[in-house]
C-alpha positions as CSV (number, residue, x, y, z in Angstrom):
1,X,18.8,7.0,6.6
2,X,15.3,8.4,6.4
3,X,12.9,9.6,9.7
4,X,9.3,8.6,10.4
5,X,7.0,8.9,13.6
6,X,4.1,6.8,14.5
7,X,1.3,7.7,16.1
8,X,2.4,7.2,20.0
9,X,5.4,9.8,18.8
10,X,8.5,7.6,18.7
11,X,10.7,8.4,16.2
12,X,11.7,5.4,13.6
13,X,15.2,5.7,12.1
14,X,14.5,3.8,8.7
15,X,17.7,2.2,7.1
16,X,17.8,-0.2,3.9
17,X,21.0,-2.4,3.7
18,X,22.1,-5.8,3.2
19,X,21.0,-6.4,6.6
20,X,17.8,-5.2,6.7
21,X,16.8,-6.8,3.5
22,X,17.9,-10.0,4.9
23,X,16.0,-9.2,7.8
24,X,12.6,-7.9,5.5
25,X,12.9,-11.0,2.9
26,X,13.2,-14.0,6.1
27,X,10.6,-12.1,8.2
28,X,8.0,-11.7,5.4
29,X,9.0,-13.5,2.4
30,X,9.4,-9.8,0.7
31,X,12.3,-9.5,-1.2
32,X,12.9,-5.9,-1.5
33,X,15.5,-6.1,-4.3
34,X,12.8,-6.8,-6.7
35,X,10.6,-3.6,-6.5
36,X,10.5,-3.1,-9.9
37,X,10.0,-6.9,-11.0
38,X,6.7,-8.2,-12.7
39,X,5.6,-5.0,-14.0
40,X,6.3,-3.0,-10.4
41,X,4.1,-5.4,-8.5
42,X,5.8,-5.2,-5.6
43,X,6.3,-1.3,-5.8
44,X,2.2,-1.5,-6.3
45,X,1.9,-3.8,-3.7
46,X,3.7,-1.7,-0.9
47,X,2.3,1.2,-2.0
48,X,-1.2,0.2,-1.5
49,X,-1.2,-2.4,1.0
50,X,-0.3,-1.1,4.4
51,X,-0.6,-4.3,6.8
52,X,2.5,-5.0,4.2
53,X,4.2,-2.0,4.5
54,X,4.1,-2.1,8.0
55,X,5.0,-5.5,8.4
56,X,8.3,-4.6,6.0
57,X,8.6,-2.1,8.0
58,X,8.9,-3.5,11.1
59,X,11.4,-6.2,10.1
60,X,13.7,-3.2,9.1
61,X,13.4,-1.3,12.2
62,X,13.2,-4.2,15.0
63,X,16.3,-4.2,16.2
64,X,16.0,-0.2,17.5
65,X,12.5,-1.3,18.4
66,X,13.8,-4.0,20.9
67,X,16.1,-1.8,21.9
68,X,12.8,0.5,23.2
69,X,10.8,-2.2,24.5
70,X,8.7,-2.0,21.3
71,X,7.0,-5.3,20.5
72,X,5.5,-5.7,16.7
73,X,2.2,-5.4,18.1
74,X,2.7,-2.1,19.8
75,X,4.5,-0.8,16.6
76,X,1.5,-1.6,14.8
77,X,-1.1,-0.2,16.8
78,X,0.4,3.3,16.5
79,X,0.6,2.8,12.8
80,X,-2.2,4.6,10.7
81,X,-3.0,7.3,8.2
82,X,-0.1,9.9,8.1
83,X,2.2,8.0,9.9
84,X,2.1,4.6,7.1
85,X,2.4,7.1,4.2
86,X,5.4,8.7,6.0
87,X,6.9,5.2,6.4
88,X,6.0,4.3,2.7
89,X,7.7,7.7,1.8
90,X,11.2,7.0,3.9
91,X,10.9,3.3,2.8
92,X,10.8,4.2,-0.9
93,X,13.5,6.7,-0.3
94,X,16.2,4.1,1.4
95,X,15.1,1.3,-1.5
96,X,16.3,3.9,-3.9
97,X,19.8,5.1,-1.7
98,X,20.1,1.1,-1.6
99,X,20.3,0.7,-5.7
100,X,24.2,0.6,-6.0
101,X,23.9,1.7,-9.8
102,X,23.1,5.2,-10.7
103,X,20.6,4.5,-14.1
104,X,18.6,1.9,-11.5
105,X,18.3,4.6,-8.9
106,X,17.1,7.2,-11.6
107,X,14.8,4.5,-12.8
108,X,13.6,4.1,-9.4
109,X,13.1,7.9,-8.9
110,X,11.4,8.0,-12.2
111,X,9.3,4.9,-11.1
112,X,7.7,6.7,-7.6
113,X,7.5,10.7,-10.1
114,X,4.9,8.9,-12.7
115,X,3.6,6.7,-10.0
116,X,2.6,9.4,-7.6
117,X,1.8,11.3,-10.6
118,X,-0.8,9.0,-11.9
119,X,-2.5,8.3,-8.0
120,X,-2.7,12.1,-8.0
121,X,-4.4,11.9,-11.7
122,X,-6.8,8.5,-10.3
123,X,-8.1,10.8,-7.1
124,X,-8.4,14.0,-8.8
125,X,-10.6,11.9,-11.7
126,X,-12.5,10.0,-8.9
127,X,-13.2,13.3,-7.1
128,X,-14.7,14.7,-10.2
129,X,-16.8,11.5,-10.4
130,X,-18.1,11.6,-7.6
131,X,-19.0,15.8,-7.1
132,X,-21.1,14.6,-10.2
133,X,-23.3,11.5,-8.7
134,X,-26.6,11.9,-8.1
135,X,-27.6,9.8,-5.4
136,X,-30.9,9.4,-6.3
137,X,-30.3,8.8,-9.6
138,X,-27.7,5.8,-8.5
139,X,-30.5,4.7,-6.2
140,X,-32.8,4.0,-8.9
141,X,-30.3,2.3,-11.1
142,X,-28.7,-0.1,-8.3
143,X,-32.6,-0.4,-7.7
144,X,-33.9,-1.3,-11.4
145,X,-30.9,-3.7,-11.5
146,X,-32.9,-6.0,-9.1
147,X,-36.2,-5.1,-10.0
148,X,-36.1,-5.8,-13.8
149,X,-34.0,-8.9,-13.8
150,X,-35.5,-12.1,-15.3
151,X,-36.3,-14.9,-12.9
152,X,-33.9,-18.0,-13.5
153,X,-36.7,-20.8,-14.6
154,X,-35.8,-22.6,-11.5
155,X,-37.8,-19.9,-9.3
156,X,-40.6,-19.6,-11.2
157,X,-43.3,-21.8,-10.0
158,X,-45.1,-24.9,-11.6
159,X,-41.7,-25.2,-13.5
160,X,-39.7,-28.5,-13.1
161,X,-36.6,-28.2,-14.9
């Protein structure tokens, strides 16, 4: 079982079993078993979609929810920033504790190391990118773009075709 807080402080116990997948895959069509289908898609998916993550989320922890008065809507509205990659960090971890083979929970391990790895790699190289623009300099390209584009013949006038 993995530990998460939202942003009104509650504390989420986050547990993946038979149950809760149940509970994820007829509350939001997610079926969590298949993480690492289709090239990871839906390891990609959760990872950068959080309206997704927190709807999976949800469905896993709505029983305790209930069992605070906690609607869906209220869960949501204290989810942002910190608190969604905390969730996506326990959820991760319990998908992985779920795996009842040992080479698939390696895999999985291995899966979220070169995946974290690489986002790490894509923001550090986007950073760099960045420090380096010169926003005048973009100015005047985004600005030649439609400057020096060719009229289509329908806008030029006198012409009928």
């Amino acid at each position: 079982m993995q530990v998460f807080t939202d942003m009104e402080g509650r504390r989420w116990e986050l547990s993946v079993n038979a149950w809760t997948m149940t509970q994820v895959l007829d509350g939001t069509g997610v079926l969590l078993t298949s993480i690492v289908d289709d090239g990871c898609k839906l390891y990609a998916t959760l990872h950068d979609d959080p309206l997704l993550l927190v709807s999976v989320v949800w469905w896993i922890i709505k029983d305790q929810a209930e069992r605070q008065d906690v609607d869906q809507k209220s869960f949501a509205m204290a989810m942002a920033g910190p608190c969604i990659l905390n969730a996506r960090e326990a959820l991760i971890d319990e998908i992985v504790n779920f795996s009842p083979n040992q080479a698939q929970r390696e895999n999985l391990e291995m899966i979220r190391t070169k995946a974290t790895e690489t986002a790490a790699l894509i923001q550090a190289e986007t950073a760099k990118h960045l420090a380096k623009m010169d926003p005048t300099e973009t100015a005047r390209n985004v600005t030649s773009l439609f400057l020096n584009t060719p009229e289509s013949p329908g806008s030029i006038r006198g012409n009928t075709h």
